[in-house]
N, C-alpha and C positions, 0 to 999 in steps of 0.2 A: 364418953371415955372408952379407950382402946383395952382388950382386956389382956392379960400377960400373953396368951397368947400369939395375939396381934403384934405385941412389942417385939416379942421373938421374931416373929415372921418378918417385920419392918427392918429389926436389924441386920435378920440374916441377909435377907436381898441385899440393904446397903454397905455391908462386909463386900457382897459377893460381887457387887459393881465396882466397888472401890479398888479391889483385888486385879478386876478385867482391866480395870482401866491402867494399872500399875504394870499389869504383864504385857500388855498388846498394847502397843502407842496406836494402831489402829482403833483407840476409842477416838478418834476426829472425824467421825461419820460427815462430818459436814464440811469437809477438804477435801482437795484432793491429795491425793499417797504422793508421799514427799521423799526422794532417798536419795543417797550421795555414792560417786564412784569410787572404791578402794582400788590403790594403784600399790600393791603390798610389798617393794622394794625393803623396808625397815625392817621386816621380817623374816628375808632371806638369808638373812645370815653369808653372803658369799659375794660373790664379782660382784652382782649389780648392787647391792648395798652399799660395797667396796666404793660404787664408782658414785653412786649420786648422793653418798658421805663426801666421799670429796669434790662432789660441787659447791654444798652447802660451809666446808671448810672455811674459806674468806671470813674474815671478820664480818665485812659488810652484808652478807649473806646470814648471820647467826640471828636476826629476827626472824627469818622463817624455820628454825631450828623445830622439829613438832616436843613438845611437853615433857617427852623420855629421852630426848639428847642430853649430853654433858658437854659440855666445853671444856677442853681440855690444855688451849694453850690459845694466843691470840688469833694461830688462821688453825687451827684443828678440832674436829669434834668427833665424839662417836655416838652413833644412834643407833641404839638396839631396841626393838621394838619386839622380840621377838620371846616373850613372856607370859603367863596367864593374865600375870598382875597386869600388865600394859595393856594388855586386848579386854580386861573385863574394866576397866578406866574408863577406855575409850569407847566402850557399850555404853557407861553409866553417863559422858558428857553427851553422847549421841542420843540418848532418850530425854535428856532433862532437856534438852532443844529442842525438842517434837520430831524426828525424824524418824522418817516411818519405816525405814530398809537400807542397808548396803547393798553393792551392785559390787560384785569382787570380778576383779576380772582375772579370769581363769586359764590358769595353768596345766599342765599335767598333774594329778595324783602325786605323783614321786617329787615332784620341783619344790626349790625352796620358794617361788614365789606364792606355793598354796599355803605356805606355813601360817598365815593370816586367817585364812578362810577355815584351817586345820583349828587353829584357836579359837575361834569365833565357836564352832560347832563344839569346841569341849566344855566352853564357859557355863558357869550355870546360868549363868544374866542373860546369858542368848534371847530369850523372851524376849525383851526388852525393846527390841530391833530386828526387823526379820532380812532375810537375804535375799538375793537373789544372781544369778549367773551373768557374767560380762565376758562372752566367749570373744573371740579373735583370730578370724579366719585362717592365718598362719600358722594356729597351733591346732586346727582340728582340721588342716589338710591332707590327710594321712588316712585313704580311702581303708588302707588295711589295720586302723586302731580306732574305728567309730565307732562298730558294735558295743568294743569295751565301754569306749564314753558315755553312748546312749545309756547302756548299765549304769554309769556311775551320774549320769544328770537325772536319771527319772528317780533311782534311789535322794535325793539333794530335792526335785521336786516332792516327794513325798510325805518330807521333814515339816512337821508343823511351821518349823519357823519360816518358811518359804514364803516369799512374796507372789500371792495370787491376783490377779485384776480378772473384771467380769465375772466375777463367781469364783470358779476354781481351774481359770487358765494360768499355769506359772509363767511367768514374765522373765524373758529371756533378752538379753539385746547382744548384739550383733554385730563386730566393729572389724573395719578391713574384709568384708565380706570377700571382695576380689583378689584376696590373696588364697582363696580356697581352688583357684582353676590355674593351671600348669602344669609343666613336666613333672612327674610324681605328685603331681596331685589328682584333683579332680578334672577329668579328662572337658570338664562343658560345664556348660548352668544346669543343663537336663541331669548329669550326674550327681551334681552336689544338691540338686533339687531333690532327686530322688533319697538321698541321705535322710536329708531332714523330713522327708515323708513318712522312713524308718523310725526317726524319733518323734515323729506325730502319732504312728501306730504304737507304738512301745507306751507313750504317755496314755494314751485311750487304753491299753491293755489294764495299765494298773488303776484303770479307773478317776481319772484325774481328765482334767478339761485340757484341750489342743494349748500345745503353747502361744505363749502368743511373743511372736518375736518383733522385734524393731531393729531396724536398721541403720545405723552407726556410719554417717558419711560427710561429704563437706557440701555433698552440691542435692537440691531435690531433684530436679531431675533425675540425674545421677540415679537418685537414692531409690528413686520411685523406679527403675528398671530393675534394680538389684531388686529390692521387693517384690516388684513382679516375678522375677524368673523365679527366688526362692520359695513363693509363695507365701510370704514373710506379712506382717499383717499392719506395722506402723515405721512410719520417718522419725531417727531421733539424729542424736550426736551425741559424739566423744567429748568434743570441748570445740570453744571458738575461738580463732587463733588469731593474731596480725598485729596491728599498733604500731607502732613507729619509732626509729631507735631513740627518740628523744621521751619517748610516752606518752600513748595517747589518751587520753581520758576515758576513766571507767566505765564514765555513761555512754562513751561509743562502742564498747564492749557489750554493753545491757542491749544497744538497738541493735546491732550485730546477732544479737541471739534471738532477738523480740523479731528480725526481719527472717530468719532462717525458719521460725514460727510458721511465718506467716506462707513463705514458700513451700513449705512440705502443705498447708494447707489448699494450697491454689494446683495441688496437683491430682487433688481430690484422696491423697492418702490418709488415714488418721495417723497423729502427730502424738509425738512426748514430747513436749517443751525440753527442751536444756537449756540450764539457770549455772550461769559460770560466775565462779568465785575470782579470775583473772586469767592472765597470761602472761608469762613473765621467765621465760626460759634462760636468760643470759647467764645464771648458771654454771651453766653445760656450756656455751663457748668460752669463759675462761679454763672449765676443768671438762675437756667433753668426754661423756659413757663411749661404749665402745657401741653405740644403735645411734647416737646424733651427733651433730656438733652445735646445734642450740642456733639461738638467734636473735641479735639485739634487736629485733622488733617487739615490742612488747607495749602493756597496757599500764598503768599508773593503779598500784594496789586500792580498792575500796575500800570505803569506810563500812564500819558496820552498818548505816545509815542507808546506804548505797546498796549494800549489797540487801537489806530488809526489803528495801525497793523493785529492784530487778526482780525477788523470789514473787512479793506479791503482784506484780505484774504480772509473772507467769499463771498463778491461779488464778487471778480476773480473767487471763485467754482461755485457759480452759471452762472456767465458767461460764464464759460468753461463747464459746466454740463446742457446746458440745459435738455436735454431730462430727466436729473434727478429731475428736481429744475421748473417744467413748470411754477407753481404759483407766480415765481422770488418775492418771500420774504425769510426774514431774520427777526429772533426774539433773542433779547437782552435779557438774564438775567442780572441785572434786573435796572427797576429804582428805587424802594425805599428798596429792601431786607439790610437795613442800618445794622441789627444786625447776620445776615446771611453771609454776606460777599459780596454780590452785590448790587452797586449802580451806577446811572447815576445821579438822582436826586443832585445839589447843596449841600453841607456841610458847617459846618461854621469852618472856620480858628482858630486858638488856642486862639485868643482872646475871642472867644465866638458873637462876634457883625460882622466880616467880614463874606462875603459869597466868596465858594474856588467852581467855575465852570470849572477847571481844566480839568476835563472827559469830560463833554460837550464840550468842547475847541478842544480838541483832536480830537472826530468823527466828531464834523461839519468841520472842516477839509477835512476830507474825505465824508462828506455827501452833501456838498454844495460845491465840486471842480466844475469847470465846464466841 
C-alpha cells in the first residue's frame, strides 16, 4: 500500500501534467508542430474588411461565411471578428483540434490588420495555441523603420507563447521576400541580408536562439536563392494555387503540395511542408479588393476526409524525411483565407445560426490520435 503521502505526491504530478497538457497543445511530443496561417482581414475593421465582406456577399458564397458573420439579407453580410469574445472562440475551437500555433501575418503595430494578433495577446486563453510571425517583404521594406521592428519582433519572440523549433529558435516565415529590394527599399540582397543579421544579433542579445526563418515562395529553386542570399535557414509556402475554371479536384491540390515538398527537398534545403485547405478565389472576380481581381481557376472544396488525409501525409514526410524537415513543423493554409479559398476556422451552416466544425473535426482526428 501507498502511504498518504505517496497519494499526495501521485496526485499532485497527475494535477500537474493534466494542467501542462491543457495549457500547452505542445503536449504531442510525438508529432510534428502543426499551425495554421491567420490572414486577419475580419479584424480590421476598415477597407480591406469592407472589401472581402463584399466578396463573401453572394448568396452562393454565404457557406464560407467564418462562425461570427450574420447574414443580413439574401446577397449581404457582415463579419465582425474583431472582439475578445470572437478571438478567445477561435483559441478555444483551435486547441480542441490539436493545433499547435498561429502564423499571423504581420502588419505594422498601428494597422488594423494587427487587430487580430493585438487580440490574441490580450486573451487569457492565449496558452492554448502559441504564435508565431508571417512577415511579408513589402511591409518591412523600409530600411529606415526596421530597428523599430527588430524591437517589436524580439519583444513577440520572448512571449512565452511564442512558437520555438529546435530548442529555442522562434520560427519566423517569410513571404514575398523580393519585394524587400527596390527603389526605397533595400538597395540588394547584401542589404536586406545585413538587416536580418541585425535581427539575429538583437535575438542572441536577449538570449533566445537565432531565428530560424523559412521562405515563402512558389518555385524551389527560386526559394533556395532567396534563402541563400538571406541567410534564411528553410523552403516553405504561402499556399498552392491553380485548378481549373471548372474545378479540379482536391486531390490534385494534396499532390500539388506533396510535389512542392518534395522540390524544396531535392535542393538540399530543409523544408516545412504546406498542407492547404483549397483554393478557390472566384470571389474576388465577381466582387474584386482593391490588391486582386481573383481567378476562376480554382480547386473543388475538400471533404474533411480529404483534407485528414493531405495533413497526415504531410507528417509521414516529415517523419520519413527528417534530415529534410529538422524543425518537424507543418504550416496550414489557412485558418481564416474565407474568400480565397482556405479555411480551418468554423463556418455557419445554411441556416445562417448553426456553426459546421466539419474541418476541424477531420484533422483533430489526426492531431489528437494517440
Amino acid at each position: 500500500m501507498k502511504s498518504n503521502a505517496q497519494h499526495n505526491s501521485y496526485w499532485t504530478w497527475g494535477i500537474a501534467v493534466l494542467l501542462a497538457t491543457m495549457i500547452d497543445p505542445l503536449a504531442h511530443a510525438d508529432r510534428p508542430v502543426v499551425g495554421a496561417i491567420r490572414w486577419d482581414a475580419w479584424q480590421e475593421s476598415a477597407k480591406v474588411k469592407t472589401a472581402v465582406e463584399m466578396a463573401l456577399s453572394p448568396a452562393h458564397w454565404h457557406y464560407r461565411l467564418p462562425f461570427f458573420a450574420k447574414v443580413t439579407g439574401p446577397n449581404s453580410v457582415t463579419i465582425d471578428g474583431n472582439s475578445q469574445a470572437v478571438m478567445d472562440q477561435e483559441i478555444a475551437y483551435a486547441a480542441k483540434a490539436g493545433l499547435d500555433y498561429w502564423a499571423f501575418v504581420t502588419y505594422p503595430d498601428d494597422s488594423g490588420m494587427s487587430n487580430g494578433l493585438h487580440l490574441y495577446l490580450s486573451s487569457r486563453q492565449k496558452r492554448r495555441i502559441k504564435f508565431c510571425l508571417n512577415l511579408q517583404g513589402g511591409w518591412i521594406s523600409n530600411p529606415a523603420k526596421w530597428d523599430n521592428e527588430i524591437k517589436r519582433y524580439v519583444k513577440y519572440f520572448q512571449n512565452p507563447c511564442y512558437q520555438n523549433v529546435l530548442g529555442n529558435r522562434p520560427l519566423v516565415y517569410l513571404f514575398n521576400s523580393q519585394e524587400m529590394i527596390g527603389k526605397g527599399r533595400y538597395a540588394d540582397w547584401a542589404a536586406a541580408r545585413a538587416a536580418f543579421d541585425r535581427l539575429r544579433a538583437a535575438t542572441a542579445d536577449a538570449q533566445l536562439g537565432k531565428p530560424y526563418i523559412v521562405i515563402q515562395g512558389w518555385n524551389a529553386t527560386q526559394d533556395q536563392k532567396m534563402l541563400t542570399d538571406l541567410g534564411a535557414d528553410a523552403i516553405g509556402a504561402y499556399a498552392v494555387a491553380g485548378g481549373s475554371k471548372s474545378g479540379a479536384p482536391f486531390e490534385k491540390l494534396a499532390a500539388q503540395a506533396h510535389a512542392f515538398w518534395e522540390a524544396g527537398k531535392a535542393t538540399g534545403c530543409h523544408v516545412v511542408p504546406i498542407v492547404t485547405t483549397g483554393w478557390d478565389n472566384r470571389p474576388r472576380v465577381e466582387n474584386p479588393p482593391p490588391w486582386t481581381t481573383g481567378s476562376e481557376n480554382h480547386y473543388l472544396a475538400p471533404t474533411p476526409g480529404q483534407l485528414a488525409r493531405h495533413l497526415s501525409d504531410a507528417l509521414d514526410w516529415i517523419r520519413s524525411n527528417r534530415a529534410a524537415a529538422p524543425a518537424n513543423v507543418v504550416l496550414i493554409y489557412a485558418w481564416n483565407e474565407h474568400d480565397e479559398g482556405g479555411w480551418l476556422c468554423p463556418t455557419l451552416k445554411n441556416d445562417g445560426v448553426t456553426t459546421d466544425s466539419s474541418r476541424l473535426d477531420g484533422i483533430e482526428a489526426i492531431l489528437n490520435s494517440p
